[in-house]
C-alpha positions as a Markdown table, in Angstrom:
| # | Residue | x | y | z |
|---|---|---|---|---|
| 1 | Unk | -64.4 | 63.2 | 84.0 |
| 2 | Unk | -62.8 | 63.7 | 80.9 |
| 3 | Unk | -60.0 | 64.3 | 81.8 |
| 4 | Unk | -59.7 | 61.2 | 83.9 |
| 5 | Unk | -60.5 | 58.6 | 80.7 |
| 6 | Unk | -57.5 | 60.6 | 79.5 |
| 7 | Unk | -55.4 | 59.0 | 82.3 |
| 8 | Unk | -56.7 | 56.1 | 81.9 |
| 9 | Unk | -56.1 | 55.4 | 77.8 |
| 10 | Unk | -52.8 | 56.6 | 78.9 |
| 11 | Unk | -52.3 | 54.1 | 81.9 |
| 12 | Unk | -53.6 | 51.0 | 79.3 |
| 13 | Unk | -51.3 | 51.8 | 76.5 |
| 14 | Unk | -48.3 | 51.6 | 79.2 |
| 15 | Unk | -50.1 | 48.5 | 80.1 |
| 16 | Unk | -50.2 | 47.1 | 76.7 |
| 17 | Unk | -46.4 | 48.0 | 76.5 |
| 18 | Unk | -45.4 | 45.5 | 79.0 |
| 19 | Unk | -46.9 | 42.5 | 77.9 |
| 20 | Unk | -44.7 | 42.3 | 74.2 |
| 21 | Unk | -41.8 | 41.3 | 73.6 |
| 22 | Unk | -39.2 | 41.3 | 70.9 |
| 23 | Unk | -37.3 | 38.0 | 69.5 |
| 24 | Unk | -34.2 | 39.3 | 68.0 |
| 25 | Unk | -32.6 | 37.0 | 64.9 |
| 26 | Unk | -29.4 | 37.0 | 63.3 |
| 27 | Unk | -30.7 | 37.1 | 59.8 |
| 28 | Unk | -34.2 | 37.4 | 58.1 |
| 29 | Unk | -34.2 | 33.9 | 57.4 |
| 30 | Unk | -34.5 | 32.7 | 60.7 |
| 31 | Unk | -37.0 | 35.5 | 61.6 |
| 32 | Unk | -39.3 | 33.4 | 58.9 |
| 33 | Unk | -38.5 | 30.4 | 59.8 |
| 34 | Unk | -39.6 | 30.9 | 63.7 |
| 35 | Unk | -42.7 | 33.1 | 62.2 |
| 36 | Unk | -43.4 | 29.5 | 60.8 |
| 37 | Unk | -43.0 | 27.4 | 63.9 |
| 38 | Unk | -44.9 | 29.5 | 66.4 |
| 39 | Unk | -48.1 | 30.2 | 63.6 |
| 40 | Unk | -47.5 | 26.3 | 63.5 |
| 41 | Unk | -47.6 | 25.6 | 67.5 |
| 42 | Unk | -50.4 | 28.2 | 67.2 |
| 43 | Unk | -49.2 | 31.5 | 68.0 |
| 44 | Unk | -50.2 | 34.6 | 68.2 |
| 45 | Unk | -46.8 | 36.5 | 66.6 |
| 46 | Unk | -46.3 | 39.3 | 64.4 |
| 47 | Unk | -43.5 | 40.3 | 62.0 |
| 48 | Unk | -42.4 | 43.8 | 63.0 |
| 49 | Unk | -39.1 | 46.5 | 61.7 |
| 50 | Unk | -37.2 | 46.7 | 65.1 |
| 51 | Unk | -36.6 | 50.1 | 66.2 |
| 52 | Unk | -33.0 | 51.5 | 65.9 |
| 53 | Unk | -32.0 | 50.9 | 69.4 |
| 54 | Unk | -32.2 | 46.7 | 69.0 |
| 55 | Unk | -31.3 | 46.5 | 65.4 |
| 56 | Unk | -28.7 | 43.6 | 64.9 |
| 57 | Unk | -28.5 | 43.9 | 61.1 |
| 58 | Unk | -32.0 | 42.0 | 60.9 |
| 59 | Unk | -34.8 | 44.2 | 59.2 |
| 60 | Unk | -37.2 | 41.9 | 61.5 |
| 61 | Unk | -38.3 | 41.2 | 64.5 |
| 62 | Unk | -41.1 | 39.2 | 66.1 |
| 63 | Unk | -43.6 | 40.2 | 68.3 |
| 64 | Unk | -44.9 | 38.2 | 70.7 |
| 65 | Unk | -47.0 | 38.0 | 73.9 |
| 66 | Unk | -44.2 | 38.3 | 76.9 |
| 67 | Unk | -45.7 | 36.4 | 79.0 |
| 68 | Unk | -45.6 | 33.5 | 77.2 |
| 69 | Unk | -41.5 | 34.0 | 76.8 |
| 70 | Unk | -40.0 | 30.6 | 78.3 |
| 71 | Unk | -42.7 | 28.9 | 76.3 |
| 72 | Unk | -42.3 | 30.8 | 73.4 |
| 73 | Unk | -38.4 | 29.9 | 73.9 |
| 74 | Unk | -39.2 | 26.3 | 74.0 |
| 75 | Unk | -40.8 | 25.7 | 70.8 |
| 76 | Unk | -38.0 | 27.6 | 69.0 |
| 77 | Unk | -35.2 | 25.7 | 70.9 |
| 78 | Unk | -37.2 | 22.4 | 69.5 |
| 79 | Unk | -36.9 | 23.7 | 66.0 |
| 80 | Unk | -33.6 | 24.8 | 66.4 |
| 81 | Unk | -34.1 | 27.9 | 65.5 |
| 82 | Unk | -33.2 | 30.6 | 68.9 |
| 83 | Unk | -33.1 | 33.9 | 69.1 |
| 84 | Unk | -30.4 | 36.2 | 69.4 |
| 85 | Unk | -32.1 | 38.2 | 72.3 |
| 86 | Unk | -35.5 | 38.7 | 74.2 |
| 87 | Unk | -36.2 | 42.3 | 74.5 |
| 88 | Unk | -38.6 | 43.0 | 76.7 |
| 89 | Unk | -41.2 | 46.6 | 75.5 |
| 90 | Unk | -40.7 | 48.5 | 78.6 |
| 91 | Unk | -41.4 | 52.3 | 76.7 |
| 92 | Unk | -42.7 | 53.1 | 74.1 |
| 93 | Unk | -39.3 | 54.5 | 72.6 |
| 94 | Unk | -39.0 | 50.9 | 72.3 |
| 95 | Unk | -42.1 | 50.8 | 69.6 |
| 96 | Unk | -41.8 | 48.5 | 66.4 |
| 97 | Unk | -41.1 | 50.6 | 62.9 |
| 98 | Unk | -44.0 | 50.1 | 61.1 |
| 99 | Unk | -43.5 | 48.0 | 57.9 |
| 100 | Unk | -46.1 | 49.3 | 56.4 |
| 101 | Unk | -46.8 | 52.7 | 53.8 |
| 102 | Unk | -49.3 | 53.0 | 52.0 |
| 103 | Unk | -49.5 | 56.0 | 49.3 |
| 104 | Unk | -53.0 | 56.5 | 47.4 |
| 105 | Unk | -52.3 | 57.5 | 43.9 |
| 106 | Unk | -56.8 | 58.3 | 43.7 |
| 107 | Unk | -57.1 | 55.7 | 40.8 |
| 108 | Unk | -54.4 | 53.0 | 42.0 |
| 109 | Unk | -53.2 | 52.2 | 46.2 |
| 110 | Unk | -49.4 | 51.5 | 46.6 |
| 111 | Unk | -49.0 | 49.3 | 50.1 |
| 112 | Unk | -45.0 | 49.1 | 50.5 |
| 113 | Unk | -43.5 | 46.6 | 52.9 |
| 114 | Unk | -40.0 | 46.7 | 53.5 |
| 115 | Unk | -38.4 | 47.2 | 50.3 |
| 116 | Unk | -41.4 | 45.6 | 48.1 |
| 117 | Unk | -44.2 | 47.5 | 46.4 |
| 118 | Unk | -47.3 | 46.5 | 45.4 |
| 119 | Unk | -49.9 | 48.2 | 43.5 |
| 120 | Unk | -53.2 | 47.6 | 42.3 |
| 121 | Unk | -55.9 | 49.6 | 40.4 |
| 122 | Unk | -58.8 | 50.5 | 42.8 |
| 123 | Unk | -61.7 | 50.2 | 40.8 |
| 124 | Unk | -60.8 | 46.5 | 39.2 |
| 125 | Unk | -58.8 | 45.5 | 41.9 |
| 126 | Unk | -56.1 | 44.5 | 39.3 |
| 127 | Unk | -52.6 | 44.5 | 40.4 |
| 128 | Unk | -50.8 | 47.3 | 38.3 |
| 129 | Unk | -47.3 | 47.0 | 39.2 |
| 130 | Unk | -44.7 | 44.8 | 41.5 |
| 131 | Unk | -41.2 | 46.5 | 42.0 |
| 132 | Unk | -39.0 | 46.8 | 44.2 |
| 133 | Unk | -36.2 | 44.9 | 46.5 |
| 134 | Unk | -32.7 | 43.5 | 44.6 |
| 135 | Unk | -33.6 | 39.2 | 45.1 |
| 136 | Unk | -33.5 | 37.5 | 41.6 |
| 137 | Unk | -37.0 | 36.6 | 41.8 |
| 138 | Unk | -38.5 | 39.5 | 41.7 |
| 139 | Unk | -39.1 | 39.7 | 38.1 |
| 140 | Unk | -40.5 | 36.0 | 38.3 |
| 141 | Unk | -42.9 | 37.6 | 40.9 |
| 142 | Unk | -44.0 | 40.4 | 38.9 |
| 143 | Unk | -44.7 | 38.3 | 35.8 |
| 144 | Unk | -46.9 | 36.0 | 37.6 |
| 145 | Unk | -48.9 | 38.9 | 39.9 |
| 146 | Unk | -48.8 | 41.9 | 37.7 |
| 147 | Unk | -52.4 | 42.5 | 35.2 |
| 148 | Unk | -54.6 | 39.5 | 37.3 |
| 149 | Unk | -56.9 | 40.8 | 39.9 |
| 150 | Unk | -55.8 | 41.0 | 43.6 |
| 151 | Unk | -58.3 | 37.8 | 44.3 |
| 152 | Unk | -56.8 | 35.3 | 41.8 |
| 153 | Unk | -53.0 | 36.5 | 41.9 |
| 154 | Unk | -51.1 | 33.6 | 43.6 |
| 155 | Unk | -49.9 | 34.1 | 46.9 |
| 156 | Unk | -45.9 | 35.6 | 46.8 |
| 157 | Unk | -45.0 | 33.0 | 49.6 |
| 158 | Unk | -46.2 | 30.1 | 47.3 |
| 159 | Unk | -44.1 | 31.4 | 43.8 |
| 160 | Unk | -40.9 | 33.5 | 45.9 |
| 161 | Unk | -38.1 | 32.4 | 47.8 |
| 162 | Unk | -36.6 | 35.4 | 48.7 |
| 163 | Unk | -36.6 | 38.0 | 51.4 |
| 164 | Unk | -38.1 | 40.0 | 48.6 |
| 165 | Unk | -40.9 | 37.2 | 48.0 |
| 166 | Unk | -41.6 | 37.4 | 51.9 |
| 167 | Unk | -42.0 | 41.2 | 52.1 |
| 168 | Unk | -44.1 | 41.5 | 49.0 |
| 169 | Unk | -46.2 | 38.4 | 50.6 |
| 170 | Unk | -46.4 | 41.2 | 53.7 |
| 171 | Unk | -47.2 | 43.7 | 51.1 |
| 172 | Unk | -49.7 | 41.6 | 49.4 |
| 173 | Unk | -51.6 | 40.6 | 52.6 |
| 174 | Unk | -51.9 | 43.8 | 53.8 |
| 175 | Unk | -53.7 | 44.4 | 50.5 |
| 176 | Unk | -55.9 | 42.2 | 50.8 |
| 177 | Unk | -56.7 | 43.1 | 54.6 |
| 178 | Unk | -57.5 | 46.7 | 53.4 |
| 179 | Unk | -59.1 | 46.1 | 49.9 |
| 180 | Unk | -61.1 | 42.4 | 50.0 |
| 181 | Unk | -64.0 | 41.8 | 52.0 |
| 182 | Unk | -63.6 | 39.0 | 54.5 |
């Protein structure tokens, strides 16, 4: 029998596979911007590295449920914001990078997203350091994050501008996903 559920997990992860789908941008910019537009039209999307055999030159892509493509394409063509490609996941060669990597120092937790590091002190929950990335507002960032706890820091999407600003607001998220209680 167990052997069986074995086949079976294995059957539903090929399932899973199927249903996603890749948007592939130009530029990181517009990967944002049509983030923004489907979480606005209600969307269920998420900001994914592409693996190496779609890469355009974008870090990003966007997952999103397959099924839904000629609607999904709709609401971008709207807002003027189309995709280079549609990739459909057919394998799971085809799986996302993950952006994510998270180092535990014992005393402090590093998440990294993309180039952006964030890093907080586990037992205050103060944010310790912000490095990383090359976009001018990074320092800004830092200034404004770095010695406040994780719950009173502002948000990096509402102080950044930058690629940098978007992947430490990954960064920061993720943070709070894995340190805050809901």
């Amino acid at each position: 029998m167990a052997f069986l559920d074995f086949l079976k997990k294995k059957h539903s992860q090929k399932e899973r596979t199927r249903d996603r789908g890749f948007l592939v941008f130009e530029n990181t910019s517009e990967v944002i911007r049509a983030e923004n537009v489907l979480r606005s039209e209600g969307w269920d999307v998420k900001v994914k590295g592409p693996p190496p055999e779609i890469r355009t030159g974008c870090d990003l892509v966007i997952e999103f449920p397959l099924i839904e493509e000629l609607n999904v394409r709709r609401v971008l063509e709207k807002a003027r914001v189309a995709p280079l490609k549609v990739v459909p996941v057919q394998s799971s060669l085809l799986e996302p990078v993950n952006l994510f990597q998270t180092k535990d120092f014992g005393e402090y937790l590093m998440i990294r997203a993309a180039n952006m590091k964030l890093t907080v002190e586990k037992k205050t929950m103060t944010i310790v350091n912000v490095s990383g990335g090359g976009c001018p507002d990074v320092p800004f960032l830092a200034q404004e994050m770095v010695a406040k706890p994780l719950s009173d820091a502002p948000a990096p999407k509402s102080i950044g501008h930058t690629l940098c600003g978007y992947a430490l607001q990954l960064a920061y998220e993720e943070m709070i996903h894995r340190c805050l209680p809901s």
